[in-house]
VOLUM-148149 format. One line per field, with one value per residue (C-alpha): residue number from 0; x, y, z; residue in one letter. Coordinates in Angstrom, 3 decimals. Example, Ala and Ser with C-alpha at 12.3 -4.5 7.8 and 13.67 -1.06 7.14 Angstrom:
REM VOLUM-148149
seq	(0:1) $
east	(12.300:13.670) $
north	(-4.500:-1.060) $
up	(7.800:7.140) $
type	(A:S) $
END
This chain:
REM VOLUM-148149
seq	(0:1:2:3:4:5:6:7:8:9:10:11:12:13:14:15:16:17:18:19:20:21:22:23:24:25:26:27:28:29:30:31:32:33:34:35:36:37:38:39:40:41:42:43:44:45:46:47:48:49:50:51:52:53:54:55:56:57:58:59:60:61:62:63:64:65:66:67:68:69:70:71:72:73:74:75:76:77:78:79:80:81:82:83:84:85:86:87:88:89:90:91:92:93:94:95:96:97:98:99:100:101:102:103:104:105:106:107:108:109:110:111:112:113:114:115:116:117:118:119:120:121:122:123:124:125:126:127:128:129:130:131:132:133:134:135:136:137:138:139:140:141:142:143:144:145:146:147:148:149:150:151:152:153:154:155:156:157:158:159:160:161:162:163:164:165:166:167:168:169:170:171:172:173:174:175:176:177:178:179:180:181:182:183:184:185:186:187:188:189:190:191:192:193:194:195:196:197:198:199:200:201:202:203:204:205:206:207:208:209:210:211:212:213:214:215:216:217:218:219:220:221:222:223:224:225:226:227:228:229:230:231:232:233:234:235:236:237:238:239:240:241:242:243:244:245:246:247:248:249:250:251:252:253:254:255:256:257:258:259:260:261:262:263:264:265:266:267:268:269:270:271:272:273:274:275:276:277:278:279:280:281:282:283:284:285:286:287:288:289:290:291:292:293:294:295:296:297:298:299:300:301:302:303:304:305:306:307:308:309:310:311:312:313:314:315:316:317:318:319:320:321:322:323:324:325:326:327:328:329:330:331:332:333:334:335:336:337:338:339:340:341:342:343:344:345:346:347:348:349:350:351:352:353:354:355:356:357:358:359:360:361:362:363:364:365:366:367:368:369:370:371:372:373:374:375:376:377:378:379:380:381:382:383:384:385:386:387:388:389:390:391:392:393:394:395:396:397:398:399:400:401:402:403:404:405:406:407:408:409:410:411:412:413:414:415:416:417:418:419:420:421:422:423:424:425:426:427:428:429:430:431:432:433:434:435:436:437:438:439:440:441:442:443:444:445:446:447:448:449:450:451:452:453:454:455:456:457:458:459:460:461:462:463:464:465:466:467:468:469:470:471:472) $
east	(11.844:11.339:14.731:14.507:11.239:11.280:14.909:15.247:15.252:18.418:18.663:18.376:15.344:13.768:14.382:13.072:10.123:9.275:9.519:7.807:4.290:3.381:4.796:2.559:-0.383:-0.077:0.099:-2.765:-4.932:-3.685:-4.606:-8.117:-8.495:-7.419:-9.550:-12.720:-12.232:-11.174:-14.095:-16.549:-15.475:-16.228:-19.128:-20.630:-19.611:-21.357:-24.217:-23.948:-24.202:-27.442:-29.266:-28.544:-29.816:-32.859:-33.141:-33.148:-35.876:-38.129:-37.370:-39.368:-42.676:-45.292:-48.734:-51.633:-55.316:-55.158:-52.965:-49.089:-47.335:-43.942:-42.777:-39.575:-38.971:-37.239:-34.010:-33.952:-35.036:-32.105:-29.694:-30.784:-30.413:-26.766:-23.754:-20.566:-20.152:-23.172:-26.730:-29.402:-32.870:-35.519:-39.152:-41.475:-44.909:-47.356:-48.918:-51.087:-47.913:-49.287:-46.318:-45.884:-43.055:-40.091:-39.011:-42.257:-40.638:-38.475:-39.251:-40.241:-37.865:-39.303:-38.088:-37.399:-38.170:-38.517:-34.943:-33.981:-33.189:-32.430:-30.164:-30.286:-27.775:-29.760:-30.223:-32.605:-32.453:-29.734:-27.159:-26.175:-27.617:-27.270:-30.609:-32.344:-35.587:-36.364:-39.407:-40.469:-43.708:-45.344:-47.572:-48.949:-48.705:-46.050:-44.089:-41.421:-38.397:-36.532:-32.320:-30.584:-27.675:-25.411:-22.491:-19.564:-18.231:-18.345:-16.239:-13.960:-13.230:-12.944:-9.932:-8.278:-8.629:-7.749:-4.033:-3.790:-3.381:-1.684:1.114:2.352:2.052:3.695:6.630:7.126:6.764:9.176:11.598:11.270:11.747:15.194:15.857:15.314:17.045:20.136:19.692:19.596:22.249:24.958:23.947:24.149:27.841:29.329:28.164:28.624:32.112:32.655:30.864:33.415:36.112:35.440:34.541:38.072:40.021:41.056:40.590:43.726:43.115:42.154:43.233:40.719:38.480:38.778:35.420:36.678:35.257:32.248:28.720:27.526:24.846:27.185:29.687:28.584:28.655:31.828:32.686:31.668:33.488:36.926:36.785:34.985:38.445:40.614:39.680:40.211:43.998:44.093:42.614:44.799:47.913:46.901:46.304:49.622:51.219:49.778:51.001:54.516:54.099:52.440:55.319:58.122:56.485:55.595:58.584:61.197:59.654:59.826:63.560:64.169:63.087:64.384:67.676:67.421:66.427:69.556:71.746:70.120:70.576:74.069:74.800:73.562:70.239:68.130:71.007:68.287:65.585:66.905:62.632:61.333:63.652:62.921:59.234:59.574:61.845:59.320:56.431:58.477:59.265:56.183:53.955:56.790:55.913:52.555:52.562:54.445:51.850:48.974:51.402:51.439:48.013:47.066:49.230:48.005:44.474:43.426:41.830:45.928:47.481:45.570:48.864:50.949:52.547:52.467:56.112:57.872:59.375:61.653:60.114:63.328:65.356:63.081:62.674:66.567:66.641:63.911:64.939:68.082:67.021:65.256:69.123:69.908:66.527:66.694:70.133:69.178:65.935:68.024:66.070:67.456:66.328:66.922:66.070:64.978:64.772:63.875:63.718:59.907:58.339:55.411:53.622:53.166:54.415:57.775:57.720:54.307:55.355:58.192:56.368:54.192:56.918:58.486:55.482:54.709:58.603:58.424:54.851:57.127:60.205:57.490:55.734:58.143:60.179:64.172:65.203:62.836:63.901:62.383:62.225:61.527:61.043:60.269:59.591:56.837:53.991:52.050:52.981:52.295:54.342:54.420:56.304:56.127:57.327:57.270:57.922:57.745:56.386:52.956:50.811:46.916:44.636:42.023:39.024:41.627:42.432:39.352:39.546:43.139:42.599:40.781:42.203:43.751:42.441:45.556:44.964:43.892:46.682:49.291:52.594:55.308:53.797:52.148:49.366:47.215:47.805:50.533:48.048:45.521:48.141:48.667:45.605:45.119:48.438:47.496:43.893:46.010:47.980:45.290:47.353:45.632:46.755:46.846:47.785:49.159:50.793:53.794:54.836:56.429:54.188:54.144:52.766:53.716:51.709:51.619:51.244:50.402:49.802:47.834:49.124:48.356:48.693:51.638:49.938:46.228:48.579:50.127:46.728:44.959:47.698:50.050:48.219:48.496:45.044:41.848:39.325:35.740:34.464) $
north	(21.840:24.539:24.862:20.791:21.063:24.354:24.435:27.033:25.771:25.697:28.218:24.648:23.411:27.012:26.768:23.605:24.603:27.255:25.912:22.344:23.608:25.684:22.377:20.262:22.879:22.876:19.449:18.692:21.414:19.866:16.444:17.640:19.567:16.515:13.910:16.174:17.292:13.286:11.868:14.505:13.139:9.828:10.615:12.006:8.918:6.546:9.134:9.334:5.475:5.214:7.690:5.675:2.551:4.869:5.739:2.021:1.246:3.682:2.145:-0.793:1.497:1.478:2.254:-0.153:1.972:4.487:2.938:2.966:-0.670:-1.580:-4.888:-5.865:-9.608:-11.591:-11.611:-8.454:-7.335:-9.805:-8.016:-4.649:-5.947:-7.889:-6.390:-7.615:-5.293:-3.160:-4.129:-2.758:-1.636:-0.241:1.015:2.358:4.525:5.742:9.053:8.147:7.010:3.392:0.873:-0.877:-2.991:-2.842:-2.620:-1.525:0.143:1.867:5.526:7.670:10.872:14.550:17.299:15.570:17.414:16.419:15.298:17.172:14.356:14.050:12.486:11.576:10.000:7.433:4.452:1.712:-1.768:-0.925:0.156:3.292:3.977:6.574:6.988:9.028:9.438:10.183:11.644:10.837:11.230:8.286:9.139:12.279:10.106:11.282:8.147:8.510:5.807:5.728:3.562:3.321:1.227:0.377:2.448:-0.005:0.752:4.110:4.067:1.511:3.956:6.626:4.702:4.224:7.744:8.631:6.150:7.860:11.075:10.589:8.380:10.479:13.704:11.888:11.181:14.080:15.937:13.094:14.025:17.770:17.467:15.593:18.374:21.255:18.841:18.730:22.088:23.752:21.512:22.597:26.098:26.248:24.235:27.641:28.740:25.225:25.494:29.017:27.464:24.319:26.619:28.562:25.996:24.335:27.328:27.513:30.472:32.134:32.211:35.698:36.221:37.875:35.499:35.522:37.295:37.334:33.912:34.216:34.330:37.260:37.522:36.694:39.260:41.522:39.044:38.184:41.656:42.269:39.268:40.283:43.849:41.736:39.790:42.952:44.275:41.312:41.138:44.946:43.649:40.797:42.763:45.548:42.696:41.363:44.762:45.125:42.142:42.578:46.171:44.203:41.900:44.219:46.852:43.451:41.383:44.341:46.336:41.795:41.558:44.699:43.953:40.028:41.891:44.792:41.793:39.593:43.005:43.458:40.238:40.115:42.946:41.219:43.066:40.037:38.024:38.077:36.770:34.658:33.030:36.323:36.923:33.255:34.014:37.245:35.973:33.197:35.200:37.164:34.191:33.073:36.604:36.400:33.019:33.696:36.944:35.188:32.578:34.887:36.610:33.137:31.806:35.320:34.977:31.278:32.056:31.969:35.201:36.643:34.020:35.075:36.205:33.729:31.776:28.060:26.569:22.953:21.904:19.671:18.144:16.297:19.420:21.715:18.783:18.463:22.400:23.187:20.544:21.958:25.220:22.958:20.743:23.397:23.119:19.419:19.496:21.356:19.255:16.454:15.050:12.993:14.637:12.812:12.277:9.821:11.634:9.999:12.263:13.888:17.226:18.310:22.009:24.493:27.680:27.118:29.047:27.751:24.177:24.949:26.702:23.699:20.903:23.604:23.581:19.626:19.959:22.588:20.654:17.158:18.956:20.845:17.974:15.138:14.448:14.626:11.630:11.197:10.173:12.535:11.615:13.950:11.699:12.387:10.590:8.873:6.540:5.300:7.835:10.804:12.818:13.266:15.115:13.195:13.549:11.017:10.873:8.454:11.448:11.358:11.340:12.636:10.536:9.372:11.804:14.806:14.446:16.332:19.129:20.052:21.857:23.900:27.575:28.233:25.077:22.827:19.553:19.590:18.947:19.049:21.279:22.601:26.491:25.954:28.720:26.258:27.843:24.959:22.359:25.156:26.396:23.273:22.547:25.588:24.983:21.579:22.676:25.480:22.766:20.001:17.505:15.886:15.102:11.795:10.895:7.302:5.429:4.226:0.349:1.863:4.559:8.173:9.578:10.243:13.046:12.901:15.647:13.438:15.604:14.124:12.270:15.124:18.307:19.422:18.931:20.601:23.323:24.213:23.793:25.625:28.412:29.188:29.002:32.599:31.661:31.069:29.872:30.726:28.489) $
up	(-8.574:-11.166:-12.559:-12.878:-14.931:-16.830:-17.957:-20.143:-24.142:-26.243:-29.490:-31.392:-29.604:-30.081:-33.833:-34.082:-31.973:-34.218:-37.020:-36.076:-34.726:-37.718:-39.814:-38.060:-38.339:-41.871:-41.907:-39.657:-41.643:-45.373:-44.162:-43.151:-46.496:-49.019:-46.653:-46.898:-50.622:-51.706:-49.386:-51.332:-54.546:-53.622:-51.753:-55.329:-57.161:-54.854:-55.273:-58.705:-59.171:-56.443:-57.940:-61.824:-59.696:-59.060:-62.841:-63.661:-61.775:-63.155:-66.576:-65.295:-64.956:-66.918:-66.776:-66.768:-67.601:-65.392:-62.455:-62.707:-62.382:-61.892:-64.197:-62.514:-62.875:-59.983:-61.300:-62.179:-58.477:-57.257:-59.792:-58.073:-54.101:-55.237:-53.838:-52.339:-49.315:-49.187:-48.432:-51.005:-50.425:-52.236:-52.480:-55.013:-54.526:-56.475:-56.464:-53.228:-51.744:-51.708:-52.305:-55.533:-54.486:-52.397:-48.370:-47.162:-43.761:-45.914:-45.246:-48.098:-47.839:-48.256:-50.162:-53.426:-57.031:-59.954:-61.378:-58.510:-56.286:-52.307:-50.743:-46.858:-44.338:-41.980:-39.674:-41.496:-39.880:-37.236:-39.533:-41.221:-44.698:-47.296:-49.088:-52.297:-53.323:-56.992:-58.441:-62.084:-63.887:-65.721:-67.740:-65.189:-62.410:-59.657:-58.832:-56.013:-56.109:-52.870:-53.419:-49.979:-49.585:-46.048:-46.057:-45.289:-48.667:-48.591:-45.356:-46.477:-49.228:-46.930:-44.917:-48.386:-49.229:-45.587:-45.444:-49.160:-47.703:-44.808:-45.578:-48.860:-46.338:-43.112:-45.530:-46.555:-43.377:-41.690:-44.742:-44.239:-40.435:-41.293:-43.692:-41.056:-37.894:-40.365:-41.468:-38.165:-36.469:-39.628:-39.676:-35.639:-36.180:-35.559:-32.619:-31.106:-32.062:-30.436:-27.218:-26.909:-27.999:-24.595:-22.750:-23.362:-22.059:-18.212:-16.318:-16.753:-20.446:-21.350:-25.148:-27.478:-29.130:-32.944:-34.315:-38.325:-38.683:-36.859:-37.959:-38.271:-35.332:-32.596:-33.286:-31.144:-28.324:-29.025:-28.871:-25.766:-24.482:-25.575:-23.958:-20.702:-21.157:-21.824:-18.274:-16.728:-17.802:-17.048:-13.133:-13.479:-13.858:-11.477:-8.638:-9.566:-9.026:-5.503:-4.609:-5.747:-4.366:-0.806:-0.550:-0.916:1.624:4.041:3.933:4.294:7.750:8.976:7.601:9.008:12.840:12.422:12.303:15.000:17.386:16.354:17.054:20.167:21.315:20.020:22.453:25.173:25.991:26.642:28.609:31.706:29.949:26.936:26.723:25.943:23.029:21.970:21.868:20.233:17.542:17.415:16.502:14.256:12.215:12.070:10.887:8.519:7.301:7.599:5.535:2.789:2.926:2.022:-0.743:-2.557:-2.051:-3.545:-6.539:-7.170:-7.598:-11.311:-11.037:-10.238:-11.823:-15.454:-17.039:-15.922:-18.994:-18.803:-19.789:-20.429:-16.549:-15.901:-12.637:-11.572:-11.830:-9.798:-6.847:-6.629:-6.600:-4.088:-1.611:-1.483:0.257:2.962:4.033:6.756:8.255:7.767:9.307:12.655:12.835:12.414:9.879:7.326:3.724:0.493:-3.082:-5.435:-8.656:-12.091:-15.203:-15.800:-17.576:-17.604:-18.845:-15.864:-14.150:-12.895:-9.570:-8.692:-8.938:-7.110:-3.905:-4.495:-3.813:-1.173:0.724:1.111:2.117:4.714:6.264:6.268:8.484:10.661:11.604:11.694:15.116:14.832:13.846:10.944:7.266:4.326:0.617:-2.446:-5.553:-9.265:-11.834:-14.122:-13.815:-16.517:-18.403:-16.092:-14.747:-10.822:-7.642:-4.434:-0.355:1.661:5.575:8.065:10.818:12.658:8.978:8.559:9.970:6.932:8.752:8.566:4.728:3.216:5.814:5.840:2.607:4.163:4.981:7.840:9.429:11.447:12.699:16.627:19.157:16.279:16.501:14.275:14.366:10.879:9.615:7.788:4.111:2.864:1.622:0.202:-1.492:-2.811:-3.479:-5.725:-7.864:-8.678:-9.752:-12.417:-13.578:-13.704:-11.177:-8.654:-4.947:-2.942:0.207:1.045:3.891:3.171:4.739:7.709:8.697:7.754:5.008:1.392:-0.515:-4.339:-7.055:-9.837:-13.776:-16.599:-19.269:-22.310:-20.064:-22.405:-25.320:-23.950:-22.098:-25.404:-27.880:-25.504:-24.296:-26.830:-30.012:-31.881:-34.093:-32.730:-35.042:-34.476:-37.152) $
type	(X:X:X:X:X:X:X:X:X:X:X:X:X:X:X:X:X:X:X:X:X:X:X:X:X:X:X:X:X:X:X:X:X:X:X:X:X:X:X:X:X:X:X:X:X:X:X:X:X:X:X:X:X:X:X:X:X:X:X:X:X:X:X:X:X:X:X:X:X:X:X:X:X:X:X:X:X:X:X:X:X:X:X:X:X:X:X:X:X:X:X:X:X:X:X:X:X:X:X:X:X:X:X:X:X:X:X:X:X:X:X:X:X:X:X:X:X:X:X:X:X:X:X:X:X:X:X:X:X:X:X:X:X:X:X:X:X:X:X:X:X:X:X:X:X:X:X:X:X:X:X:X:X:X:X:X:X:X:X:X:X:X:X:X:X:X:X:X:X:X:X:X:X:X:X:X:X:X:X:X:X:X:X:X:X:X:X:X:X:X:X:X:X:X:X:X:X:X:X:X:X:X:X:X:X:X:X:X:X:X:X:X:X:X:X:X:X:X:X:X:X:X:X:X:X:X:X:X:X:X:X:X:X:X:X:X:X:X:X:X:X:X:X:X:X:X:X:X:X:X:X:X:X:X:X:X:X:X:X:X:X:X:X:X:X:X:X:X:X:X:X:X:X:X:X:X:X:X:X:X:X:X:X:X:X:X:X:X:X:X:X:X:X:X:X:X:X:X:X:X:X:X:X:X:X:X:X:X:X:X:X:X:X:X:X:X:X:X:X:X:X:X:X:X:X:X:X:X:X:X:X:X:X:X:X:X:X:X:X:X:X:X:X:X:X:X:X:X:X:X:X:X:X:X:X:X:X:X:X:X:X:X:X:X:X:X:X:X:X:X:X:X:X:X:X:X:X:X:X:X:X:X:X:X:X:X:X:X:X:X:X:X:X:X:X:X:X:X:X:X:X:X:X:X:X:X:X:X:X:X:X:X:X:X:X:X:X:X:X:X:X:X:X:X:X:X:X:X:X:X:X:X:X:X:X:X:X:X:X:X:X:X:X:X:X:X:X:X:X:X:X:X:X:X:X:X:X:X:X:X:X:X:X:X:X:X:X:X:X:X:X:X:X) $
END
């Protein structure tokens, strides 16, 4: 569960990472900064304009003997409460505090000096005010004038200023995200390119990787990849040695004793018991066939077959060639072997192909009765390029087809003195070459095994093989 939810991040998503949270923290914080700083500004000019309405009133004061009166006509007090969004209330006292006219619950506010005004957020009537009290002196008499006003403009201004900021910033945030995606994604192009360029080779490909062209920061890497490559050739060719070196020191002590048991029984040694010689030159034959089994499923893995050098075939030629070598066998057996060749080529290793082909061959006249017919065709089909035997012998049942790839592993109750290494063998030259196997039952029985090569192997093999420049960027 942990490698499905914390997968590590990409060098792209880590950039971006990086670089997008302290974005959006300056973003965040800028927003903040211009809404409170704008929002101030306003805040003062609504300020600005109650306190004048404050002012105005105290215009209407005058003083009347010794008692301070306030002339404001009704039209005048109208003018005053009128406003399109905002409600409007007001109260004036005189030096007692008694009322002179106005809101009489509206609450006189503290702290007010004289043109030294206070202002005072609050909750008059259910809804949220914003309220000053002036002090003025008529005629030494302490009058206090108290303005308050709803606040509906004052936040509809704030949303204004509030979209105002925002949007301009969003924009060009959203535009400098775009910038940095594109940025990163060209300046990573490199790098991407390196990774498909190694991604595209097959296993066998071991040739230095190109580090002229490559950024900077990943030569190193790159460095160490090529001498990682260099001693894989050098393993590559040492394994290859050892197993030239194996076969010759295996298959000539077998030769050898193949031959000291036909001279012996060409003298005559074994005239009174002709079975045992049978069964020893039985089990000769097949440690033989067995050894030279292991020699080429050895050489066909990619971690051997590294310096191997992938060249044009010519699939009908090699069929007609390799089925020759099986006519004697086919003859004894008496087995009819035959070929329906049609001109194909594909990219590949020559000898490979060839044990390949020789192997579905040899498994056909092993497990076939005498009397069977075997065909070795070539050709193409829809435009690839394919090897095929077909037999008309006991076939693999549909449960049997996954599992005889396995090593060593021979179908119960079956005979023909196999080792179970033919169809891994197989298996592991059509993986190097890209081809993939079928199995199919022909009309009359039997079973016909197909080595079937993509369309554009040639053309991959040679792009990705035989190019003498490898371009990093």
């Amino acid at each position: 569960m942990k490698s499905v939810f914390f997968r590590p991040l990409g060098l792209r998503q880590r950039l971006l990472l990086w670089i997008l949270l302290p974005l959006i923290a300056v973003f965040i914080i800028s927003i903040l900064f211009d809404y409170q700083l704008a929002q101030e500004t306003a805040n003062t000019a609504y300020d600005h304009s109650l306190n004048n309405a404050a002012l105005d009133v105290a215009a209407y004061i005058h003083t009347v003997g010794l008692n301070p009166e306030l002339r404001l006509s009704p039209e005048a007090e109208a003018m005053l409460r009128s406003d399109a969004v905002d409600k409007i209330f007001f109260a004036v006292r005189g030096p007692d505090k008694h009322l002179l006219i106005g809101d009489t619950d509206l609450p006189d506010y503290p702290g007010a000096l004289y043109k030294k005004p206070v202002f005072i957020d609050d909750v008059y009537q259910g809804e949220k005010i914003r309220a000053t009290t002036q002090l003025i002196m008529v005629d030494g008499n302490e009058i206090s004038i108290t303005i308050a006003e709803t606040i509906r403009e004052r936040e509809h201004a704030s949303n204004r200023i509030l979209a105002a900021t925002i949007i301009p910033n969003l924009v060009i945030i959203t535009a400098t995200l775009l910038v940095i995606y594109f940025g990163v994604r060209r300046g990573l192009a490199p790098l991407v390119h390196v990774e498909n360029q190694i991604a595209s080779r097959s296993p066998r490909d071991l040739r230095a990787l190109d580090i002229e062209h490559a950024p900077r920061e990943i030569r190193p890497m790159l460095t160490r990849l090529n001498e990682l490559f260099d001693s894989l050739r050098l393993a590559s060719a040492a394994q290859q040695r050892f197993l030239a070196d194996a076969a010759h020191q295996l298959r000539t002590p077998l030769a050898g004793l193949q031959t000291q048991i036909e001279l012996v029984a060409a003298e005559g040694k074994y005239l009174r018991n002709e079975e045992r010689l049978a069964r020893i030159e039985e089990s000769v034959e097949r440690i033989a066939h067995l050894v030279t089994q292991l020699l080429i499923y050895a050489q066909t893995e990619p971690a051997t077959s590294a310096n191997q050098v992938f060249q044009p075939v010519a699939l009908h030629e090699l069929a007609e060639s390799a089925a020759s070598t099986f006519i004697d066998r086919a003859l004894v057996k008496d087995i009819d072997l035959g070929f329906e060749i049609e001109p194909a080529t594909t990219e590949g290793i020559a000898w490979m192909l060839r044990e390949a082909l020789g192997n579905l061959i040899d498994n056909a006249l092993r497990y076939c009765p005498a009397g069977s017919t075997i065909t070795v065709r070539s050709g193409t089909h829809s435009n690839q390029p394919y090897l095929a035997v077909e037999d008309n012998g006991p076939g693999i049942s549909a449960e049997e087809r996954d599992r005889v790839f396995e090593r060593f592993y021979r179908i119960p109750g079956s005979i023909g003195g196999g080792c179970g290494l033919g169809l891994p063998i197989v298996q592991e030259i059509a993986q190097l070459h890209a081809a993939t196997i079928s199995f199919s039952e022909p009309d009359g029985g039997g079973l016909t095994v197909t080595l079937t090569f993509p369309e554009n192997h040639m053309e991959n093999t040679q792009q990705n093989l035989d190019s003498d420049h490898w371009k990093a960027i």
